[in-house]
Structures are given as C-alpha cells and as structure tokens.
C-alpha positions as CSV (number, residue, x, y, z in Angstrom):
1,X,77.8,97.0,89.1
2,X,78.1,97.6,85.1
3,X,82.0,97.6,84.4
4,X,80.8,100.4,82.2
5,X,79.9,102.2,85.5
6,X,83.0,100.9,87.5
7,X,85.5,102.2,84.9
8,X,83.7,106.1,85.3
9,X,84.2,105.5,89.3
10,X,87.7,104.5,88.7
11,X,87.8,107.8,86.9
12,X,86.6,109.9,89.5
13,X,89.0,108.1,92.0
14,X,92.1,108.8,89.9
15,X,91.0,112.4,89.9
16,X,90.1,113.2,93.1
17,X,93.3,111.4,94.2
18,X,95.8,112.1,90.9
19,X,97.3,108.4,92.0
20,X,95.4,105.2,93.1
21,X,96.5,101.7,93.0
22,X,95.5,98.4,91.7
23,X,95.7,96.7,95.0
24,X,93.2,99.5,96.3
25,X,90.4,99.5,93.4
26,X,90.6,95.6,93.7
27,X,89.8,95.4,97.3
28,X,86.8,98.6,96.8
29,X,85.2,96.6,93.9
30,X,86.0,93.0,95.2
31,X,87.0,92.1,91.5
32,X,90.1,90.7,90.7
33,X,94.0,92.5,89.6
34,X,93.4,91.3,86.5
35,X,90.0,92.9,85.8
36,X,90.9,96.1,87.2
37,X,94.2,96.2,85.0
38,X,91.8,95.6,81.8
39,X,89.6,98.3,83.0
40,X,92.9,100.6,83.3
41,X,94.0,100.1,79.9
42,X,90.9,101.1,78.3
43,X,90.9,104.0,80.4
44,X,94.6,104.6,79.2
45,X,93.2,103.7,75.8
46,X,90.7,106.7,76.1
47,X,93.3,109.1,77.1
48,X,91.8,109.6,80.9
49,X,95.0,107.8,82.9
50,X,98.1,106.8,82.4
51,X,98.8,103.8,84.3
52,X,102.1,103.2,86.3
53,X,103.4,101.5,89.4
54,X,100.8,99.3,90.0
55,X,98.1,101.6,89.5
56,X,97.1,105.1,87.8
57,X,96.9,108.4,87.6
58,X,94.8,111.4,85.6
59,X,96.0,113.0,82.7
60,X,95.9,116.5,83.9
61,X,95.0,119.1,81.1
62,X,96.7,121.9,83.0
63,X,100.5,119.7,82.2
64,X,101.9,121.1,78.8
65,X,104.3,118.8,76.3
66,X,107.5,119.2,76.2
67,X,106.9,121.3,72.7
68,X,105.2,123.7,74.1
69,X,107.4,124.3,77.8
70,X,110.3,124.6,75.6
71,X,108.9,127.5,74.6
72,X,108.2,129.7,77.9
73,X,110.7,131.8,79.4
74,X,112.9,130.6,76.7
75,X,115.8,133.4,77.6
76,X,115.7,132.8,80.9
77,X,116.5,129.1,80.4
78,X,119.0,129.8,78.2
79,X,121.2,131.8,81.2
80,X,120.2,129.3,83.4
81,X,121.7,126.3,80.9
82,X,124.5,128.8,80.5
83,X,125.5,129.1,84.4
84,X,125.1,125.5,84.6
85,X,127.6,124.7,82.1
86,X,130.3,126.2,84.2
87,X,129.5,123.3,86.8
88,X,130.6,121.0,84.5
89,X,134.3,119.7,84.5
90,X,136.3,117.5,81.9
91,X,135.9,113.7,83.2
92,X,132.7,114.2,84.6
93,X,129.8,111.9,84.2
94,X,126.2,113.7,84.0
95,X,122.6,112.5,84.6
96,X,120.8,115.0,82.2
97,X,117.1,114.4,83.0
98,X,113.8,115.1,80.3
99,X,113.7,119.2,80.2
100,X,113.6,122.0,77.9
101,X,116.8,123.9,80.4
102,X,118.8,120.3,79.9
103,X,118.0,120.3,76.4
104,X,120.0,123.5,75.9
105,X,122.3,122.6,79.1
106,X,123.1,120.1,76.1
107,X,124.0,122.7,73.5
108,X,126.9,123.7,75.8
109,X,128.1,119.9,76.6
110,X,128.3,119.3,72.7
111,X,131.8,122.0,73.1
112,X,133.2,120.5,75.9
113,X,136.1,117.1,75.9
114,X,136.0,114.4,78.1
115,X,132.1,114.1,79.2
116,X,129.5,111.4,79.7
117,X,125.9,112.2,79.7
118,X,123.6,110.1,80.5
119,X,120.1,110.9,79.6
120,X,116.3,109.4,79.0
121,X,115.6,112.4,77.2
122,X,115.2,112.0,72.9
123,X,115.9,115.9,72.0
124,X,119.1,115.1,74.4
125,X,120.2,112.3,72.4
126,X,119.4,114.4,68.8
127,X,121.4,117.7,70.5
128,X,124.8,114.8,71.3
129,X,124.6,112.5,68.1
130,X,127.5,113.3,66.5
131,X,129.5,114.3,70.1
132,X,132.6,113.0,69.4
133,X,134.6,114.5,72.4
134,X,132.9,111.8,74.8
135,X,130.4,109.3,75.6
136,X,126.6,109.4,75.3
137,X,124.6,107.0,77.4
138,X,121.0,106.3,76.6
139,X,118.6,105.2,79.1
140,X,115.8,102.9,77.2
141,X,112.1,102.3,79.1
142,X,108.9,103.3,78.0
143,X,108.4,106.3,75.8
144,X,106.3,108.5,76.9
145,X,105.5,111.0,73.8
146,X,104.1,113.7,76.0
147,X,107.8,114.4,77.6
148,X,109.9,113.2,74.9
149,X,111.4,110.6,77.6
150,X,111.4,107.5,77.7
151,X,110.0,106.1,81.7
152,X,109.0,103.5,83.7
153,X,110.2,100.7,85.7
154,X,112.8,99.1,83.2
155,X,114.6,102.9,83.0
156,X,114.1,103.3,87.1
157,X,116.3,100.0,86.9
158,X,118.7,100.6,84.6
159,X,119.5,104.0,86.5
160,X,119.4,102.7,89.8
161,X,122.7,100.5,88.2
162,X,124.6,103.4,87.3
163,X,127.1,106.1,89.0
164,X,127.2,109.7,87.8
165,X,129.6,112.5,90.2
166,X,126.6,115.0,89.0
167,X,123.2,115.1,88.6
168,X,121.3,118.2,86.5
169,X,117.6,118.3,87.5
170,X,114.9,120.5,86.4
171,X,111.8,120.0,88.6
172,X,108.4,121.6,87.7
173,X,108.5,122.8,91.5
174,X,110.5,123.5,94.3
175,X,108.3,123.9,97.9
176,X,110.6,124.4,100.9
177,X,110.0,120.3,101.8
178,X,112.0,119.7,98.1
179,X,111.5,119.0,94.6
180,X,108.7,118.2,92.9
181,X,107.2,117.3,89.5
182,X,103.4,116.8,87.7
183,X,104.4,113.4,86.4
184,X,104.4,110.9,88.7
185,X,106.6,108.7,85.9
186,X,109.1,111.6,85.6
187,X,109.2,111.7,89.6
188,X,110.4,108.5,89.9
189,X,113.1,108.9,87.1
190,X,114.5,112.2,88.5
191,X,114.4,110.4,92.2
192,X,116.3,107.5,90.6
193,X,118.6,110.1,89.0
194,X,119.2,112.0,92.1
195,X,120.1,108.3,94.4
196,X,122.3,107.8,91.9
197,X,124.9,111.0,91.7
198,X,126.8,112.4,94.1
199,X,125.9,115.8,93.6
200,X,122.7,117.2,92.6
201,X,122.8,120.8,90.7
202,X,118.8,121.8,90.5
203,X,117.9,124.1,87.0
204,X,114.7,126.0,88.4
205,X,113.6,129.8,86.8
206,X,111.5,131.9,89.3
207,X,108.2,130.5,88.4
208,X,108.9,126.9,89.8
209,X,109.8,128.4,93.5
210,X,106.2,127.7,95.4
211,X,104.6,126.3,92.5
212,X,101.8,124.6,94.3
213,X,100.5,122.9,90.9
214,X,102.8,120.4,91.6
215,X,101.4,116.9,92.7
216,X,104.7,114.3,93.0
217,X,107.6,114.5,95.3
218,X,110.7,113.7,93.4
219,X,112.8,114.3,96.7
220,X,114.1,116.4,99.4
221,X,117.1,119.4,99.4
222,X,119.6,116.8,101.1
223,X,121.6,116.1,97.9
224,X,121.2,119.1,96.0
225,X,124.4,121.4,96.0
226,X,123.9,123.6,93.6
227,X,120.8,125.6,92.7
228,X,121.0,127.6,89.6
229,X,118.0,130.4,89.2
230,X,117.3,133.4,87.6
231,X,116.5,135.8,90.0
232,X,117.6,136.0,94.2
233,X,115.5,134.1,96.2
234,X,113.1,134.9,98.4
235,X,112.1,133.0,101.7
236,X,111.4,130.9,103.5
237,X,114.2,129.4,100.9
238,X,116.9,131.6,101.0
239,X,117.4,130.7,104.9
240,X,116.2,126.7,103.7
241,X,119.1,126.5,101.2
242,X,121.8,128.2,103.5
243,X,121.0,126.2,106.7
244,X,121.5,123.1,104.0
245,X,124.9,124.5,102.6
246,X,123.4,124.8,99.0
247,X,125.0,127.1,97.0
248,X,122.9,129.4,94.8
249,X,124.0,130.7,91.4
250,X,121.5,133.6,89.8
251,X,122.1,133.8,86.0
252,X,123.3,136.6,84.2
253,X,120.1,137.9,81.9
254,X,121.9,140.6,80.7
C-alpha cells in the first residue's frame, strides 16, 4: 500500500470513529509508531486531524471557534455568568475553564477581593490582567487557536498538581450519563479541572441539555453541585440532579 493511500484510510478511520490511536493504526497497517505519527502530522498539517493522546481525531466542521460561540445566546450567558458569580466567596480559588459564559463569569471576578482564578483560557487572562484584588494563575500547554486555550498533556499535568474549592465548567453537553464536550483536548482539561476541585458548579443554557452532537465524555454528575441554567429543567434531569443532591439555579433573564 501507497502511504499516499494509507494516509486517506487513516482518514476515513478518524471519521468514522472521531478518535483512533497510534497503537491501533500501527498494528492494522503493520508499519511502525513512528511512520504512523509522520503520516498524522501531515494529516494535521492538512487540517483533517488534530492529533492527541497517542493518536487522533477529525476536525469536525459542525464545532464553531470560540469567536463565533461567543456570539450565540449572548444574553442568556450573560445571566447565567451573573448567577454564577454569586457562588463565588472572598478566599476562594477557581478553575475557570476555556468558554464564552466563563469569559464573562470573568467580568464579574475582576470586582470582587481576595480571589484566585486559575485558567487555560487567553480572553480569561486579557478580562484579569490588571486584577489587582487577587491572584491570576495561568495554565501553559499547547495552544490550541481554535478554543483560545491552551491544551494537552503538559496543561492535564500541571492541573492535576493543583487544588481549587470550586470548579466553573461549561460543557458543550449535558446527557443524563454527565458532561460532555466536541473536543476531545478540551475533555480531558475540564476532567482534569473537575478531579481537581471540590466542588463543581456546571454553566449550561437550554440548548446544551440533550445535545447529542457531543462526542467526548468529560465526566459524570458526581461532583457537580451546582447547576446554573436559564430555563427549569425538564426530565429525565430534573429527577437525575435531585436524586444526586445538585442544586439548580435558573437565571434571571429579565
């Protein structure tokens, strides 16, 4: 086989499957690691993959930047940052993960004494760079320019070393098994994120509840404590989240 041809069926496998490993492709073409990570980077070099973990996964046309999510349902997000704020006490420390509801979430923090985010996020770090009133921590990795964020294994590390009492998460999905996200990369950050706090507070508007255009688990309800929305919720989660003790705060729109 033509590694011309083996690269376009290492294509198809990546979509069909959104994630496949090196390990796996090396054993199906009986080439080496090394080979199939050169054939991997051209692919990433085409802007087909994005490799990660020991493997890769498809570019999905259907995942929009961060530029342009920050622009839907911008209102909505707003109340939601707004009711989120009022989880936050003075002395707490804060995992802020890569979102357009943290990002304002961050407008708030800039007013408040005594609090220390820590964030991945780059519009995070531009909304606290002159927050005087406490500490900014940033998490360095891999930028990924599509999220604004930076990612990957040397970030996963540096969180898994830290110890926040809160956690503000905002998936791309909630299905009644847990959160869930379109970027495998962000997944594992906002997992990391979530092992890492004592108490998770989830930022999700209406449209991420059943969102089924959501590939990666990021993790299950078992931490989350707080979930802040913008409308009541309709089951199977509204029995889900009170079976789990999770309190849920609906946003004033008004």
């Amino acid at each position: 086989m033509f590694a011309s041809q083996r690269r376009d069926e290492i294509y198809k496998l990546a979509q069909d499957r959104q994630f496949i490993s090196v390990a796996e492709l090396s054993s199906i073409y009986q080439v080496s690691e090394v080979t199939i990570r050169s054939d991997l980077k051209l692919l990433e070099q085409q802007g087909k993959i994005t490799k990660n973990y020991g493997g890769a996964s498809v570019i999905r046309e259907d995942v929009q930047p961060l530029s342009a999510t920050s622009l839907l349902l911008s209102d909505i997000k707003a109340a939601i940052a707004h009711e989120a704020a009022a989880l936050i006490e003075e002395g707490d420390s804060l995992f802020l993960d890569s979102s357009s509801t943290t990002i304002l979430l961050a407008d708030a923090i800039a007013m408040m004494n005594d609090v220390t985010v820590i964030t991945n996020s780059i519009p995070i770090f531009d909304k606290l760079k002159e927050y005087r009133n406490g500490n900014v921590i940033g998490i360095a990795g891999t930028l990924s320019p599509y999220t604004q964020s930076f990612v990957g294994s040397f970030a996963e590390e540096m969180i898994s070393k830290l110890r926040v009492n809160k956690a503000f998460i905002a998936p791309k999905g909630l299905l009644p098994e847990g959160l869930r996200d379109t970027s495998v990369q962000e997944a594992a950050i906002r997992n990391k994120m979530i092992a890492s706090a004592d108490k998770v507070i989830a930022l999700a508007d209406h449209s991420k509840f059943n969102n089924e255009n959501v590939v990666f688990s990021i993790s299950s309800f078992d931490k989350v404590r707080h979930v802040v929305t913008d409308q009541a919720l309709r089951e199977p989660f509204n029995s889900l989240f009170q079976q789990k003790g999770i309190e849920v705060r609906v946003a004033n729109l008004t």
